[in-house]
C-alpha positions as CSV (number, residue, x, y, z in Angstrom):
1,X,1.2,24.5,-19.7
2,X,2.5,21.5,-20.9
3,X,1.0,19.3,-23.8
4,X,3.1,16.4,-22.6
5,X,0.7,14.0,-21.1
6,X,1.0,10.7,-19.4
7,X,-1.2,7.5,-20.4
8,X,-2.3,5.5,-17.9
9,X,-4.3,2.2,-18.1
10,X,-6.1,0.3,-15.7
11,X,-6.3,-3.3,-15.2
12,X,-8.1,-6.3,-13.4
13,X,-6.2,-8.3,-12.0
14,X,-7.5,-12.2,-11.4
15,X,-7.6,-11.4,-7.8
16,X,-9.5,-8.4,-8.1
17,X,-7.3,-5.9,-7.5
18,X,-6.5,-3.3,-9.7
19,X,-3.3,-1.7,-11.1
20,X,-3.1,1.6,-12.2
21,X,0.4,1.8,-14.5
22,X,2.3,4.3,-16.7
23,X,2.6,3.4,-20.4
24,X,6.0,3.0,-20.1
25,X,5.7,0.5,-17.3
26,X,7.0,0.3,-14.3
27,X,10.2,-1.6,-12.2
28,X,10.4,-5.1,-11.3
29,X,10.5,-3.9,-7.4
30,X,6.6,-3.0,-8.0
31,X,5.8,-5.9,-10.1
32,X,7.1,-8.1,-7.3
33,X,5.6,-6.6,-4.9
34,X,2.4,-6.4,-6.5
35,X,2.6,-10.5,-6.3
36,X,3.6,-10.6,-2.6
37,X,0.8,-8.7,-1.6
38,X,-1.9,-10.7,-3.7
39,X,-0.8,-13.6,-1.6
40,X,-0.8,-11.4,1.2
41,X,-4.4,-10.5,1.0
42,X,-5.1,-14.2,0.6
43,X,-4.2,-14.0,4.3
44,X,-6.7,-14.9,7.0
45,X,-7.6,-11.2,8.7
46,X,-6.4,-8.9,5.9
47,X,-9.0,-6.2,4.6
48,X,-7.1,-4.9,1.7
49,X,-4.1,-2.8,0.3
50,X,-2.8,0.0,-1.6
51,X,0.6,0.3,-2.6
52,X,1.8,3.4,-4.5
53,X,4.7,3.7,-7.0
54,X,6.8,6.7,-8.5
55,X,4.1,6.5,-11.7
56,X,1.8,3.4,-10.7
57,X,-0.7,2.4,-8.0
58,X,-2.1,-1.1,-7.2
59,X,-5.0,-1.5,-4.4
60,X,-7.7,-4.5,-3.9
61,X,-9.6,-3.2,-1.1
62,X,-13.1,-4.8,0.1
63,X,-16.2,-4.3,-2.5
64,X,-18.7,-1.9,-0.8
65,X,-15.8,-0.3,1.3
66,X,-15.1,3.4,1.2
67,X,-11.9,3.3,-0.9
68,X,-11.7,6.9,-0.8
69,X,-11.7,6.5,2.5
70,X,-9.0,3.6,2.8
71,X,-7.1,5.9,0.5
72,X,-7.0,9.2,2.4
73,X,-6.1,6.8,5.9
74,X,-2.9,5.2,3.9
75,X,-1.7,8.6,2.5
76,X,-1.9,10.4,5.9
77,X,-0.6,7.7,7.7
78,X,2.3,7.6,5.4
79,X,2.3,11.4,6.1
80,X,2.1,11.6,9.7
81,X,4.7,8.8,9.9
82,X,7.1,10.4,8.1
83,X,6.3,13.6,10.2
84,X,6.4,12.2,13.4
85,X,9.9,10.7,12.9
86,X,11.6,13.8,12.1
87,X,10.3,15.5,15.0
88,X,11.7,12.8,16.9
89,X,15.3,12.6,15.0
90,X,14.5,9.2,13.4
91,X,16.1,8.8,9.9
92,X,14.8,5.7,8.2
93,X,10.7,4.6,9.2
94,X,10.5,0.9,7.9
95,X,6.9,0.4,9.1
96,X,4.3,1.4,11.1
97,X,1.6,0.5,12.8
98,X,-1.5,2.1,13.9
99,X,-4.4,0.2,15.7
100,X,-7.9,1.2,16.1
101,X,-11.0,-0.6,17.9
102,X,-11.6,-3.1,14.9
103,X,-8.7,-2.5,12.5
104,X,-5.2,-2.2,11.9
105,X,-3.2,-0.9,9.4
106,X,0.1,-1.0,8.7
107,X,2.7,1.1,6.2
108,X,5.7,-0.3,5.1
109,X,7.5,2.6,2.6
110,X,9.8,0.0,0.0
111,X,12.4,1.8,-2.2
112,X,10.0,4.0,-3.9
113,X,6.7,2.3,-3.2
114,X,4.8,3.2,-0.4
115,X,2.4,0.3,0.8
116,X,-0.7,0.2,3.0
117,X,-2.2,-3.2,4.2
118,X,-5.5,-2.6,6.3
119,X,-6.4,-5.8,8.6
120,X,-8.3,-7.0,11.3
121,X,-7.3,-6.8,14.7
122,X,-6.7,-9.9,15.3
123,X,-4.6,-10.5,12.0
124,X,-0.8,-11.3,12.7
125,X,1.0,-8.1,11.3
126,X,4.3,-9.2,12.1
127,X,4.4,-12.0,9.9
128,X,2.8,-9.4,7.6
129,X,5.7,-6.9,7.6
130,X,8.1,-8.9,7.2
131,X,6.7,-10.8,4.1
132,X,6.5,-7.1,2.5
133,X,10.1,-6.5,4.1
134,X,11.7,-9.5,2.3
């Protein structure tokens, strides 16, 4: 067994979200995106997120919610997705969607980051997508 180990640290961000980073840091790619989807959950409709990096995690999900819950829906979704379009001979997934009776959630996978946004029913998505997208 290794004695290499990784250090992590947590932080609150003025949103109140929370990023999860390596010590050495992490790309620009995640930083940026990290700001898009701050404005993003700004948004009338929109729950919360998770997006997952290589070595870093950022989520602000709703206080009281189940975010083990919230996390286990994002990572089989990105899962299933991934699954799904190999059975069907699809090479690239750029998002997905997946609607319930209340909520909606979509997955948009981002060079190495792999982002959840979880939203109301009646929240626009496309607009959504393609603000993550850009």
């Amino acid at each position: 067994m290794s004695q290499d180990t990784v250090a992590t640290q947590a932080e609150s961000i003025s949103s109140g979200s929370v990023a999860i980073t390596s010590a050495d840091g992490e790309d620009a790619a995640f930083a940026s995106l990290g700001a898009t989807l701050a404005e993003i959950r700004k948004l009338k409709g929109v729950v919360g997120y998770i997006m997952r990096g290589s070595t870093s995690a950022m989520l602000d999900l709703p206080e009281g919610g189940e975010i083990s819950q919230y996390a286990f829906l994002s990572h089989q979704l990105n899962e299933s997705s991934f699954e799904i379009a190999k059975q069907l001979g699809i090479t690239q997934v750029e998002s997905v969607l997946v609607e319930g009776k209340k909520l909606k959630v979509i997955f948009v996978k981002k060079g190495e980051n792999n982002i959840s946004v979880f939203m109301e029913k009646s929240a626009n998505h496309l607009s959504i997508i393609k603000r993550v997208l850009i």
